[in-house]
KOLKE-383595 format. One record per residue (C-alpha): chain; residue in three letters; x, y, z; residue number from 1. Coordinates in pm, 1 decimal, decimal comma, always signed. Example, Ala and Ser with C-alpha at 12.3 -4.5 7.8 and 13.67 -1.06 7.14 Angstrom:
<pts>
["A" "ALA" [+1230,0 -450,0 +780,0] 1]
["A" "SER" [+1367,0 -106,0 +714,0] 2]
</pts>
This chain:
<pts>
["A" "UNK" [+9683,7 +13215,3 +11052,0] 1]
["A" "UNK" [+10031,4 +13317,0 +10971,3] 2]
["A" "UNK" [+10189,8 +13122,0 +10707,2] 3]
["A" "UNK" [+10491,6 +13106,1 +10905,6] 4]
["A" "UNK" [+10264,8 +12856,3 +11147,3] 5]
["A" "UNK" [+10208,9 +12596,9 +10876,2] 6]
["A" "UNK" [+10441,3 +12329,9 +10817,6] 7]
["A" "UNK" [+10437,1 +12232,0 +10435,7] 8]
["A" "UNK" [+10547,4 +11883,7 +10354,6] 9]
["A" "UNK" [+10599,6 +11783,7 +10043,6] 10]
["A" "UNK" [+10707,9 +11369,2 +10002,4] 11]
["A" "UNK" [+10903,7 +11384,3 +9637,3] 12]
["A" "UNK" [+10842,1 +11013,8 +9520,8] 13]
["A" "UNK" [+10925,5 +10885,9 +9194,6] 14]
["A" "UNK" [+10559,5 +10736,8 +9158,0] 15]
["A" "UNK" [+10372,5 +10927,5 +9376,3] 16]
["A" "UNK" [+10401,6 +11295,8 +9516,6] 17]
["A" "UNK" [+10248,4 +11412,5 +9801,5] 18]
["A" "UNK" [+10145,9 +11738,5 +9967,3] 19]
["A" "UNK" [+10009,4 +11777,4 +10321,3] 20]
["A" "UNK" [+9995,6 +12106,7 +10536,7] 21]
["A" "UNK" [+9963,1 +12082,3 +10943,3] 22]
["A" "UNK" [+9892,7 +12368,8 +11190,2] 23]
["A" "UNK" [+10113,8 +12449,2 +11477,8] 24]
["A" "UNK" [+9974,9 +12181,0 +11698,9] 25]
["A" "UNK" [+10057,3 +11906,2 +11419,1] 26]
["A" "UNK" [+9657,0 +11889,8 +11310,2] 27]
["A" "UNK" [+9680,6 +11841,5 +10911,5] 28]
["A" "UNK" [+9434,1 +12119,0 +10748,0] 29]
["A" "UNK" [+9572,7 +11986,4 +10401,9] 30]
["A" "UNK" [+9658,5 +11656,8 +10213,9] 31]
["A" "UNK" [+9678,1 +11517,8 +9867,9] 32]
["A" "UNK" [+9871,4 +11315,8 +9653,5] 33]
["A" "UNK" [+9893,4 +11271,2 +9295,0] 34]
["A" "UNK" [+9997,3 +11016,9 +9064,0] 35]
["A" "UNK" [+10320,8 +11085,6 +8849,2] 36]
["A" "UNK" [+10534,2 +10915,4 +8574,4] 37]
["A" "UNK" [+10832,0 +10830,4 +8664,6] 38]
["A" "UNK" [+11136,3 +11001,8 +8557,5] 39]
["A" "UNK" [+11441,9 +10959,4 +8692,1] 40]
["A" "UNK" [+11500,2 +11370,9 +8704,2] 41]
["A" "UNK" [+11265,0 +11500,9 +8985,9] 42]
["A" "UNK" [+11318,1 +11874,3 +8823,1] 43]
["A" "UNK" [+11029,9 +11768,7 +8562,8] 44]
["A" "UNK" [+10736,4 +11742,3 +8786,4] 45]
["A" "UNK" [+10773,8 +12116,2 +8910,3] 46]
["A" "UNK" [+10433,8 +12163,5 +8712,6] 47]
["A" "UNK" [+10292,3 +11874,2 +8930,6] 48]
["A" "UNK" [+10426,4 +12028,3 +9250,8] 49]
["A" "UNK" [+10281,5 +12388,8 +9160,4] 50]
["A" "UNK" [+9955,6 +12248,6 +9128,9] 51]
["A" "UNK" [+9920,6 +12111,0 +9405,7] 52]
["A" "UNK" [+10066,9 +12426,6 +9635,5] 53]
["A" "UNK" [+9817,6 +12606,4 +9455,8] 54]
["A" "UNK" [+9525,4 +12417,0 +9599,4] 55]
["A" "UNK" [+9664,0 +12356,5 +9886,5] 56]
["A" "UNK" [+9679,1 +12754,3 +9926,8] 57]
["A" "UNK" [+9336,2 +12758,3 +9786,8] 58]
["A" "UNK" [+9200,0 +12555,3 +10086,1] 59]
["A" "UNK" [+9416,5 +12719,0 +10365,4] 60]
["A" "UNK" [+9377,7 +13092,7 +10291,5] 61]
["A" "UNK" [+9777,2 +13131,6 +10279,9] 62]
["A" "UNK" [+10064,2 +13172,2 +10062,4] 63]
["A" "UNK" [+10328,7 +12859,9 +10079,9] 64]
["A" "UNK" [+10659,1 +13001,8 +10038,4] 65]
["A" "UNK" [+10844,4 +12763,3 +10282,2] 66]
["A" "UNK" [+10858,4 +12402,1 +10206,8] 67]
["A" "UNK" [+11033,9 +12102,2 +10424,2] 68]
["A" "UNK" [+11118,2 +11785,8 +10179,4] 69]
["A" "UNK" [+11122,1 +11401,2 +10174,8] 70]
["A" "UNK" [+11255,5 +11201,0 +9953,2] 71]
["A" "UNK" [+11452,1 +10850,6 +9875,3] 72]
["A" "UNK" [+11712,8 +10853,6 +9627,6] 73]
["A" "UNK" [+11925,1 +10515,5 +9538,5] 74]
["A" "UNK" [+12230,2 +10648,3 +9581,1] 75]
["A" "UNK" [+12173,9 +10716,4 +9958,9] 76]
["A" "UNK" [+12545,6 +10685,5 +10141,3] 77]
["A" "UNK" [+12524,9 +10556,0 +10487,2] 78]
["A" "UNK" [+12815,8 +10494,9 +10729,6] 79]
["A" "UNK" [+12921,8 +10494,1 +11117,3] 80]
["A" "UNK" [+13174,9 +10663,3 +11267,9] 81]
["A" "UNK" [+13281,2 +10726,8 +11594,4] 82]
["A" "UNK" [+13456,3 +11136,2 +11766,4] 83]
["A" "UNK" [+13585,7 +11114,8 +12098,0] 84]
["A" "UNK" [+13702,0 +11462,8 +12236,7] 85]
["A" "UNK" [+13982,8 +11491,8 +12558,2] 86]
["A" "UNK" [+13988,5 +11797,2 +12728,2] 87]
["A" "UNK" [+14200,6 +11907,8 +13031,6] 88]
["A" "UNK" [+13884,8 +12058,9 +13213,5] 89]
["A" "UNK" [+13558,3 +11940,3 +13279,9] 90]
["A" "UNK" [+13306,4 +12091,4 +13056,1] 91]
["A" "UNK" [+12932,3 +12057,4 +13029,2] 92]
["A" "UNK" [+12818,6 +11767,0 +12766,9] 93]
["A" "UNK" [+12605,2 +11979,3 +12604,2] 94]
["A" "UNK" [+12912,8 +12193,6 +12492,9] 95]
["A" "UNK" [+13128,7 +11889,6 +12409,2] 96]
["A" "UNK" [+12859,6 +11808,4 +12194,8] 97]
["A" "UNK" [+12903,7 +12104,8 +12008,5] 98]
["A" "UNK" [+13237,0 +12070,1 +11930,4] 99]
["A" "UNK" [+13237,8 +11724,6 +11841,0] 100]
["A" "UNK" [+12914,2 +11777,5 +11623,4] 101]
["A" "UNK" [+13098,2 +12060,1 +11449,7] 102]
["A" "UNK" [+13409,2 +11828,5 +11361,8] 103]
["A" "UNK" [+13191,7 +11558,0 +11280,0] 104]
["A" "UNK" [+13052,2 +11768,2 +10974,5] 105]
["A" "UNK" [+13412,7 +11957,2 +10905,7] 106]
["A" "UNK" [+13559,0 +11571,8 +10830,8] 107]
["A" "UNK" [+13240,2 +11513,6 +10578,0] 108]
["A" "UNK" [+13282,6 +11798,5 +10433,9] 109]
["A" "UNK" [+13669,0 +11724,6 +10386,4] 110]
["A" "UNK" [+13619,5 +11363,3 +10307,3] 111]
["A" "UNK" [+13329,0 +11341,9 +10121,2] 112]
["A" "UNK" [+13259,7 +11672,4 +9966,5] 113]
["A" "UNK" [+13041,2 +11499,9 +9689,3] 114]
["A" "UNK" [+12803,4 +11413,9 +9983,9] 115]
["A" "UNK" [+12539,1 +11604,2 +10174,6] 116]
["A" "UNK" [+12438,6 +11484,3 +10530,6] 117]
["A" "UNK" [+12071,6 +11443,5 +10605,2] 118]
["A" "UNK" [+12069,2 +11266,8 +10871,5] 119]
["A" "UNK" [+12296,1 +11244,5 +11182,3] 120]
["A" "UNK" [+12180,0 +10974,8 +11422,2] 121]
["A" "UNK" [+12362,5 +10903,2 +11786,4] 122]
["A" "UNK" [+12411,4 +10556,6 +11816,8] 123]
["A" "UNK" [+12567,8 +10576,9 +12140,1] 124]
["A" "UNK" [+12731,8 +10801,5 +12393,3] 125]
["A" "UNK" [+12987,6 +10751,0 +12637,3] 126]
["A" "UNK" [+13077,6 +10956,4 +12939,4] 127]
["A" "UNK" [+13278,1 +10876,2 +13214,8] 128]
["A" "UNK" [+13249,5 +10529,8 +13116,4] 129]
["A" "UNK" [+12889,4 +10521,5 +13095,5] 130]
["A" "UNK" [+12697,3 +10419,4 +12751,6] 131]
["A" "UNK" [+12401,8 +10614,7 +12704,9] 132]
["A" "UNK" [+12155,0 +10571,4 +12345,3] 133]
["A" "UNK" [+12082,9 +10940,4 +12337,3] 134]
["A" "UNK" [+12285,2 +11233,8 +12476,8] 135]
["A" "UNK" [+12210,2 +11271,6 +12805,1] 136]
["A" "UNK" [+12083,3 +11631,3 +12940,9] 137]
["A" "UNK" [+12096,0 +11641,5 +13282,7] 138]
["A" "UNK" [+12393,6 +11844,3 +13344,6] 139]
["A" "UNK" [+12652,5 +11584,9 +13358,8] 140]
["A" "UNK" [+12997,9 +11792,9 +13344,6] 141]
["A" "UNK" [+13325,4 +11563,0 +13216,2] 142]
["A" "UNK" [+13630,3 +11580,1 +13005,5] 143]
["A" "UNK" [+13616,0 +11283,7 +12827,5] 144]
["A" "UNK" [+13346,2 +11144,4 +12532,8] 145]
["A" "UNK" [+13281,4 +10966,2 +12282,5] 146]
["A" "UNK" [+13010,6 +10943,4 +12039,3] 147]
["A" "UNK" [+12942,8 +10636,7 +11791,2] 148]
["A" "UNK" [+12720,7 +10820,5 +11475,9] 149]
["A" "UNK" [+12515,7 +10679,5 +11227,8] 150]
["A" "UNK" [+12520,6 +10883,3 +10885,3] 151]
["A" "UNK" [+12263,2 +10945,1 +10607,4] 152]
["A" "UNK" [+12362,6 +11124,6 +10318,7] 153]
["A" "UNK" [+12234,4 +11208,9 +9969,5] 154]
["A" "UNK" [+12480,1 +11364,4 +9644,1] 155]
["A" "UNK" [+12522,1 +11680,1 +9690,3] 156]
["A" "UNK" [+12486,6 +11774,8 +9327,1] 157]
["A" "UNK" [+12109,0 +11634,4 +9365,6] 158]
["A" "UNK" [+12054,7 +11860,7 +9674,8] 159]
["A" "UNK" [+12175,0 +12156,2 +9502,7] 160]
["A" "UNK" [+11975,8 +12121,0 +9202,1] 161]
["A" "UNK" [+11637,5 +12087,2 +9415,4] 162]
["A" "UNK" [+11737,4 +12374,9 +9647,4] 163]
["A" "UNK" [+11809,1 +12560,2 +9329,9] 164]
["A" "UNK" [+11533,4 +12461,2 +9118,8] 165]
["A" "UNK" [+11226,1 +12520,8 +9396,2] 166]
["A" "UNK" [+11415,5 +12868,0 +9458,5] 167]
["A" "UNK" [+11357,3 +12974,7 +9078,7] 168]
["A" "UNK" [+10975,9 +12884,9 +9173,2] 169]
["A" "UNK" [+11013,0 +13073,0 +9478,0] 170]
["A" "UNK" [+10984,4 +12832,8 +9701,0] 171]
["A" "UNK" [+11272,2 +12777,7 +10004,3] 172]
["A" "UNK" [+11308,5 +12436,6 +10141,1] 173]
["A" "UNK" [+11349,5 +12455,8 +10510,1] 174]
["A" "UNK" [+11462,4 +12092,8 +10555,0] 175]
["A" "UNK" [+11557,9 +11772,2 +10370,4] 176]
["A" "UNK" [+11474,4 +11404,1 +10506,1] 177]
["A" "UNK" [+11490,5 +11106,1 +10428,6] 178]
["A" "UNK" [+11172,2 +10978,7 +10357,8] 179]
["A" "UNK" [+11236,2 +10575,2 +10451,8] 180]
["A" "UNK" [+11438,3 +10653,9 +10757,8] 181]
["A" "UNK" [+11182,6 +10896,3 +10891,8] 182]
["A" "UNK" [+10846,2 +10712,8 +10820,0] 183]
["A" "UNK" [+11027,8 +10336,2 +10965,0] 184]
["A" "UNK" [+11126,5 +10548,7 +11225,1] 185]
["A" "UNK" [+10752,1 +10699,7 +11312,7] 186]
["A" "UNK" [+10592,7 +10350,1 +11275,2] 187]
["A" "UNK" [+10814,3 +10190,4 +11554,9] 188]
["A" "UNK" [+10563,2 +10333,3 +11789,4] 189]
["A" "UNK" [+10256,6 +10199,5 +11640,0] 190]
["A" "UNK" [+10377,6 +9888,7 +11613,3] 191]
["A" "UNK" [+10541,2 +9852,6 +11934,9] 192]
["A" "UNK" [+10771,5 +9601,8 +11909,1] 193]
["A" "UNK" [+11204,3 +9657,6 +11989,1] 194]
["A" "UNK" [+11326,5 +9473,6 +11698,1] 195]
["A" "UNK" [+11183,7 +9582,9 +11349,7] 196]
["A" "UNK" [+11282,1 +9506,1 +10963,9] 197]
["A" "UNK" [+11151,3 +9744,5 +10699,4] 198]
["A" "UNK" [+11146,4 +9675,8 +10359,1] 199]
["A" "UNK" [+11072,5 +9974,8 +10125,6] 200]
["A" "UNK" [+10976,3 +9880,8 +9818,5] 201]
["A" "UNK" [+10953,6 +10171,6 +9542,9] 202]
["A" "UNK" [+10904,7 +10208,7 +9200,0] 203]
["A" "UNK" [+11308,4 +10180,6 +9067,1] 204]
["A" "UNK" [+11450,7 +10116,5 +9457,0] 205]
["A" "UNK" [+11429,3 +9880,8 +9755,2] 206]
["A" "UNK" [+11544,8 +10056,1 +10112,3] 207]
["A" "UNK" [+11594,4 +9836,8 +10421,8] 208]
["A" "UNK" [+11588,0 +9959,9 +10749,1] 209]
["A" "UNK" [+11667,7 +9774,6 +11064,2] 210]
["A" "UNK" [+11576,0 +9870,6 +11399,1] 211]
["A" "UNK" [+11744,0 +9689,8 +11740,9] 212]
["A" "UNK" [+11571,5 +9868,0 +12056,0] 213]
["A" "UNK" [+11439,0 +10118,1 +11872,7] 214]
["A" "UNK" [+11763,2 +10232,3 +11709,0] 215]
["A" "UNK" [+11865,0 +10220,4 +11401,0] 216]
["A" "UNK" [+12111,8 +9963,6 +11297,5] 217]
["A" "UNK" [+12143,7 +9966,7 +10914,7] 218]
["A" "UNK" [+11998,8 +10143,4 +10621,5] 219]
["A" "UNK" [+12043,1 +9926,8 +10253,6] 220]
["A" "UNK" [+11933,8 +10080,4 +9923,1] 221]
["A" "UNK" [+11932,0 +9888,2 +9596,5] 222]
["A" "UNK" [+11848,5 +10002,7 +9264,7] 223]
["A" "UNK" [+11554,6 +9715,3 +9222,1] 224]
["A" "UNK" [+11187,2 +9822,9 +9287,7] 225]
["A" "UNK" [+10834,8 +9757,0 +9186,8] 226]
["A" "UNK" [+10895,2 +9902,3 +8817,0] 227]
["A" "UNK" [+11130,3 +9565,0 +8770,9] 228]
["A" "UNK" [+10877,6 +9356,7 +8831,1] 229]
["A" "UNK" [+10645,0 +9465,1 +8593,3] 230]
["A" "UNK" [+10900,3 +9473,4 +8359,0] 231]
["A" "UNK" [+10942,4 +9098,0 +8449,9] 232]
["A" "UNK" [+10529,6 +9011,2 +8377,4] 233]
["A" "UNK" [+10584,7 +9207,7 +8078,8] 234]
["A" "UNK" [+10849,9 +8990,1 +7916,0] 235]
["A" "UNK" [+10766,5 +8604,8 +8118,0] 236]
["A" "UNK" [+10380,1 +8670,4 +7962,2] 237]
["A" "UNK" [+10450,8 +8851,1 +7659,5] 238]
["A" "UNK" [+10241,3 +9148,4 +7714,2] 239]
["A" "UNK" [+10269,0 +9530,2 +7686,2] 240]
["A" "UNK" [+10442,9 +9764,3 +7957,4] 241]
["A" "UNK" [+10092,5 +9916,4 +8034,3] 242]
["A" "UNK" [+9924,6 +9576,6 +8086,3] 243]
["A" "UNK" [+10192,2 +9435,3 +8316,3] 244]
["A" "UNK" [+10150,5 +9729,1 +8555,9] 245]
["A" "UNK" [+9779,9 +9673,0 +8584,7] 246]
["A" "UNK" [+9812,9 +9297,5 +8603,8] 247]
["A" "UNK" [+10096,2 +9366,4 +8941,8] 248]
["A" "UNK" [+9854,4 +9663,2 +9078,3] 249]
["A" "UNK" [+9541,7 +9431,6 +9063,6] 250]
["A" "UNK" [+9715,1 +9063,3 +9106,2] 251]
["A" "UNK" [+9464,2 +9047,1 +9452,0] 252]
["A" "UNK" [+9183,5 +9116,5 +9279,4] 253]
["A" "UNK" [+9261,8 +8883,0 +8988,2] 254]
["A" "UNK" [+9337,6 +8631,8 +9216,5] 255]
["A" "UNK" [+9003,3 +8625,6 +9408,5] 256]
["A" "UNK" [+8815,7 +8678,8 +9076,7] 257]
["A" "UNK" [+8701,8 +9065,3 +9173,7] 258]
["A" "UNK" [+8560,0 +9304,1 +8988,2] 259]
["A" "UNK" [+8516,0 +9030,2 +8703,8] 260]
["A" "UNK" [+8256,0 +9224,6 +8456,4] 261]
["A" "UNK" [+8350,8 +9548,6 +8591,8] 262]
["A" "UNK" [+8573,2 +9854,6 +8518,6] 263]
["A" "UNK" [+8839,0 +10010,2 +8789,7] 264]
["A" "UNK" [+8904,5 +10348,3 +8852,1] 265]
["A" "UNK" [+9245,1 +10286,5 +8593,6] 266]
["A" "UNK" [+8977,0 +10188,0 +8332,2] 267]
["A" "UNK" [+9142,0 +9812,2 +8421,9] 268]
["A" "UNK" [+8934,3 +9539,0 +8273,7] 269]
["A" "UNK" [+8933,0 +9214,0 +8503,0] 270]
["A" "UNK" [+8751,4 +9059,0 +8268,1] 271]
["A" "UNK" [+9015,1 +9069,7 +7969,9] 272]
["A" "UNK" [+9244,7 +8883,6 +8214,3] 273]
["A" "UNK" [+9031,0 +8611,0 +8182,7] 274]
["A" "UNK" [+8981,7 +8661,7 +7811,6] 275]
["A" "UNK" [+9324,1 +8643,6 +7744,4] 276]
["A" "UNK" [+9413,5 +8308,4 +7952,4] 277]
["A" "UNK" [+9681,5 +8436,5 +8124,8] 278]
["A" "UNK" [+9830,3 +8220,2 +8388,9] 279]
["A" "UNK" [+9699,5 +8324,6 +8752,3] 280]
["A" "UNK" [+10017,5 +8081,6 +8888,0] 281]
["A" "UNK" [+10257,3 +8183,8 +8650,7] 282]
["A" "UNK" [+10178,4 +8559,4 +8743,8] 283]
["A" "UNK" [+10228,1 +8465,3 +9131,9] 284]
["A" "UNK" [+10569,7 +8288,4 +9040,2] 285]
["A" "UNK" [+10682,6 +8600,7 +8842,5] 286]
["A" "UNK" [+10621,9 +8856,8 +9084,9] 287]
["A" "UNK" [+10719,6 +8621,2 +9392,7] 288]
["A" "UNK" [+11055,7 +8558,0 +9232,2] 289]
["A" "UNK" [+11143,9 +8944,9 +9205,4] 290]
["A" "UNK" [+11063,7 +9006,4 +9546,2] 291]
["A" "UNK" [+11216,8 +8707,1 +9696,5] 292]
["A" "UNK" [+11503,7 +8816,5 +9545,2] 293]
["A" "UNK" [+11454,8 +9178,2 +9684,7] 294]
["A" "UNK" [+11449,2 +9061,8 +9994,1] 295]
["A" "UNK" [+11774,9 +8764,8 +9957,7] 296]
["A" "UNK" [+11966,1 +9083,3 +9794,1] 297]
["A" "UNK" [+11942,2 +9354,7 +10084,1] 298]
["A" "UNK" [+11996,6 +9131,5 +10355,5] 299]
["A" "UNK" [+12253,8 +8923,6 +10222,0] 300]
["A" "UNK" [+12438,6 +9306,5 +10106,3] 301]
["A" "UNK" [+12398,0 +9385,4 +10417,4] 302]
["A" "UNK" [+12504,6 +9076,6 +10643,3] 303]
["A" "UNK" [+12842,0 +9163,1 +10472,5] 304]
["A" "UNK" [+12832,6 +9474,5 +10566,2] 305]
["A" "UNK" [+12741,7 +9454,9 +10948,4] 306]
["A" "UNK" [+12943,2 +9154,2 +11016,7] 307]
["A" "UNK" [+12665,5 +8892,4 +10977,6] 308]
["A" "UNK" [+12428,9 +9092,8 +11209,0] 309]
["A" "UNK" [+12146,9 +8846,2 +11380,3] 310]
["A" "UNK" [+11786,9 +8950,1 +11239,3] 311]
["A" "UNK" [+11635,3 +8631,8 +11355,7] 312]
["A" "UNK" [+11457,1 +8802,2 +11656,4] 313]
["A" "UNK" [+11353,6 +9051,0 +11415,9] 314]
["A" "UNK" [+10972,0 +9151,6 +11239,1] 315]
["A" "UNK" [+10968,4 +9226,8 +10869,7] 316]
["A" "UNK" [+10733,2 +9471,2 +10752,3] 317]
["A" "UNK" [+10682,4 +9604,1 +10397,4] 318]
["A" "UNK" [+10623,3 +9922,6 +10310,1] 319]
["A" "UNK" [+10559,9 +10135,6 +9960,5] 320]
["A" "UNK" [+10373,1 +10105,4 +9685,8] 321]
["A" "UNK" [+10540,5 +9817,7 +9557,2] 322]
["A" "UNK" [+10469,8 +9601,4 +9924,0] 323]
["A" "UNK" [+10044,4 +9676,2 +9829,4] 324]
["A" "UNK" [+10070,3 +9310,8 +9657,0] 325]
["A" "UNK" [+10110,9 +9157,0 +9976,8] 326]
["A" "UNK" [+9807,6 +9337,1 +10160,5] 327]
["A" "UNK" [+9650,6 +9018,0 +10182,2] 328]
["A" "UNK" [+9889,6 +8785,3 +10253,6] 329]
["A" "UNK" [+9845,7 +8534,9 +9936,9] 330]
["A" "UNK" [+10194,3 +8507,9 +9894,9] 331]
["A" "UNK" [+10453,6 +8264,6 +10078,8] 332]
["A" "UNK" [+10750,3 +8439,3 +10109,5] 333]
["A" "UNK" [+11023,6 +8208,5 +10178,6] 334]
["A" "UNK" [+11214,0 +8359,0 +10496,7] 335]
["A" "UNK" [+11573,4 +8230,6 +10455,4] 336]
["A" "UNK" [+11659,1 +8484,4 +10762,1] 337]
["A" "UNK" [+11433,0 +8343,5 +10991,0] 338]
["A" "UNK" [+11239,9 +8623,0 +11108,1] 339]
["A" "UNK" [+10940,6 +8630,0 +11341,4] 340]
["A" "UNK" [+10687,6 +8738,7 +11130,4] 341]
["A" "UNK" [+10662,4 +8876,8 +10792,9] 342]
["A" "UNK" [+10421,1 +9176,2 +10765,0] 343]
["A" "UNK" [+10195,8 +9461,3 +10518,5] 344]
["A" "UNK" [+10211,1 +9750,3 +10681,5] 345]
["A" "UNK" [+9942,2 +10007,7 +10546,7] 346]
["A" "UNK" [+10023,8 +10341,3 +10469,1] 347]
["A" "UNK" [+9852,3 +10648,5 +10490,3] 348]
["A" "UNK" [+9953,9 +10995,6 +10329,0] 349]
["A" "UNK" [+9899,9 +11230,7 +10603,8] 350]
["A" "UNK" [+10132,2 +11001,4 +10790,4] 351]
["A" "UNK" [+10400,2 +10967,9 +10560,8] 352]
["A" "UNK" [+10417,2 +11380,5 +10575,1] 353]
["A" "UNK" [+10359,7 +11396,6 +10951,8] 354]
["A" "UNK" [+10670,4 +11180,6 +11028,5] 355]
["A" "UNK" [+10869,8 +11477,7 +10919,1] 356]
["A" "UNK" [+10718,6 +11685,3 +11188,2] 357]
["A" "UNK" [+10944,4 +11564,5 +11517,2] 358]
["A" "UNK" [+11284,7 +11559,4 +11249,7] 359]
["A" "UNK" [+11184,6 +11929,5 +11172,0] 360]
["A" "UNK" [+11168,9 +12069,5 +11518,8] 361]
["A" "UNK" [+11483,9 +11839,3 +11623,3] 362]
["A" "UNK" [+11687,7 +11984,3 +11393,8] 363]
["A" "UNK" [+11632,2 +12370,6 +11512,2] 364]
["A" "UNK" [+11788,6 +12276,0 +11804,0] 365]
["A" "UNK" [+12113,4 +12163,1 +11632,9] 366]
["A" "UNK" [+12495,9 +12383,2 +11645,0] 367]
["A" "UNK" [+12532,7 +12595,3 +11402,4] 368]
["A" "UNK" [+12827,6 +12538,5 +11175,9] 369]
["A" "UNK" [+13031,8 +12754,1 +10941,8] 370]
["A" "UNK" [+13072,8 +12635,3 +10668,6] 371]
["A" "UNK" [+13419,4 +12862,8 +10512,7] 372]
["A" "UNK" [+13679,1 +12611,8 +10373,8] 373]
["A" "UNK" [+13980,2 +12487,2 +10544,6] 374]
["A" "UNK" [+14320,0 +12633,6 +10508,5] 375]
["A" "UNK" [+14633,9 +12443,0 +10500,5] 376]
["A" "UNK" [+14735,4 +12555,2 +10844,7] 377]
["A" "UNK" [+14364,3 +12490,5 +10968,7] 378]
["A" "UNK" [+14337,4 +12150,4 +10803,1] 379]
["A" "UNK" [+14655,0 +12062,2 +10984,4] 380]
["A" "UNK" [+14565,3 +12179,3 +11361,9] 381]
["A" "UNK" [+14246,1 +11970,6 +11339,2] 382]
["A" "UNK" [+14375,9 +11664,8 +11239,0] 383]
["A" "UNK" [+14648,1 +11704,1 +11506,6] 384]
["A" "UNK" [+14361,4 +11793,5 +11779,8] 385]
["A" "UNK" [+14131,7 +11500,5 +11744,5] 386]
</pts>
């Protein structure tokens, strides 16, 4: 098959990277993850990442040389803002999308040059007087919209040093996603409900994601994640970094008295647990604490943001590698928000990767934009002709 066929996903986590290759009909022929340590500079697991092409290649009978890229980063920026475009002629939608789309990215650029756009997500179209949640494509000709947009960026300076860095291993990223937005986003259809909470919980960040009608309402990112609370069992039970981590991973199992008199694959002794009289309750109160306040954080950051936005019709689900403690339900979250349910979602690999797939072919079909910088004279005529 022609390499150009394959669509090579590569999720960038801070805990855990993973690889996964589909065909042109979306049918993975490759996936694999790998464990990492985490380092705040994703430029030192190149080695990691070479690896794995290289079996990957190994087990596809092709050369990877284009990759497309997910990834969370706590310093996502996310913000609304809303173009309408006046013209003296009707004109199809389609091309009053273009020019509105262009000027949407010119004022980014202007305004927030530290910032790279990922993500730009129609919240809501208006034509003629008529809301639509998408653009609509059925020929509609008017001289008068307005579109309400949703942004998700990442720094720029972190962009440029991937691009920059997977170049000088000859690799070319294709795209960039965000890997919160477009997994949530995938798993509103297998759950099938209209209003949806997701909590992300990673290793040194938390993203929420809120969904109204299948639309997304808010994205929150905080710099608290799993890591913090096993540096919380580390220093509440007085035990080693190492320990703490296995103690979090395998709190279900400890609980339930598994595996007692037996070895994990992490070499994990259950039994020393037991050994070592360390409280079972105080372990539950430690890690519940840090995640209540996970949750009470996000939500409350971003009440004030969205004007005290109602979630109380809403489903939580968790998600990450941080949300596996709650795969059985033995803790009690308290829900001060009063949501319908609180929920593990279960994630699989290939699916992370896949939900890049749709993004990917979406955003071939974008305007092209140039992107030379402004003049005086130019800066001037646009801001006059919005």
């Amino acid at each position: 098959m022609d390499k150009e066929e394959y669509l090579n996903i590569l999720d960038l986590g801070n805990y855990r990277i993973r690889f996964s290759v589909f065909d042109k009909n979306s049918k993975s022929r490759f996936s694999k993850n790998i464990p990492i340590n985490f380092d705040c500079n994703y430029l030192h697991h190149f080695k990691d990442i070479s690896n794995l092409i290289k079996i990957a290649e190994k087990e596809i009978s092709s050369y990877i040389e284009n990759i497309i890229l997910t990834l969370d980063n706590h310093n996502l920026f996310s913000f609304d803002i809303s173009l309408t475009k006046k013209l003296n002629s009707n004109l199809e939608i389609k091309k009053i999308y273009e020019m509105i789309f262009l000027e949407l990215k010119q004022i980014i650029n202007f305004n927030y040059p530290e910032y790279e756009i990922i993500h730009i997500i129609i919240d809501n179209c208006i034509v003629d007087e008529k809301h639509y949640f998408d653009l609509p494509n059925n020929g509609i000709k008017t001289d008068n919209m307005k579109i309400d947009f949703k942004l998700i960026c990442f720094p720029k300076k972190l962009i440029n040093e991937i691009r920059n860095n997977f170049s000088k291993n000859n690799l070319k990223i294709k795209n960039i996603f965000c890997t919160s937005y477009i997994k949530s986003h995938s798993y509103l259809k297998n759950i099938g409900r209209n209003n949806i909470s997701f909590l992300d919980i990673g290793y040194k960040r938390c993203s929420l994601l809120t969904y109204k009608n299948e639309k997304l309402k808010f994205i929150q990112t905080i710099p608290i994640g799993s890591f913090h609370i096993t540096q919380d069992i580390s220093k509440v039970l007085k035990v080693d970094f190492d320990l703490a981590e296995n103690l979090k991973k395998y709190f279900n199992l400890i609980e339930n008295n598994f595996l007692k008199n037996s070895i994990n694959k992490d070499k994990f002794n259950v039994e020393e647990v037991f050994k070592r009289k360390i409280s079972k309750d105080l372990l539950k109160k430690v890690i519940l604490y840090r995640v209540q306040e996970i949750i009470d954080i996000t939500y409350e950051r971003s009440n004030r943001l969205f004007y005290n936005y109602n979630i109380s019709d809403h489903d939580l689900f968790l998600l990450g590698e941080g949300s596996i403690l709650f795969s059985n339900n033995s803790f009690n979250l308290e829900d001060r928000f009063e949501f319908n349910s609180i929920n593990f979602y279960k994630e699989k690999d290939v699916e992370i990767c896949k939900s890049a797939i749709p993004f990917h072919l979406e955003y071939k079909k974008t305007p092209e934009i140039n992107n030379k910088k402004w003049g005086l004279f130019e800066k001037f005529f646009n801001f006059f002709s919005r």
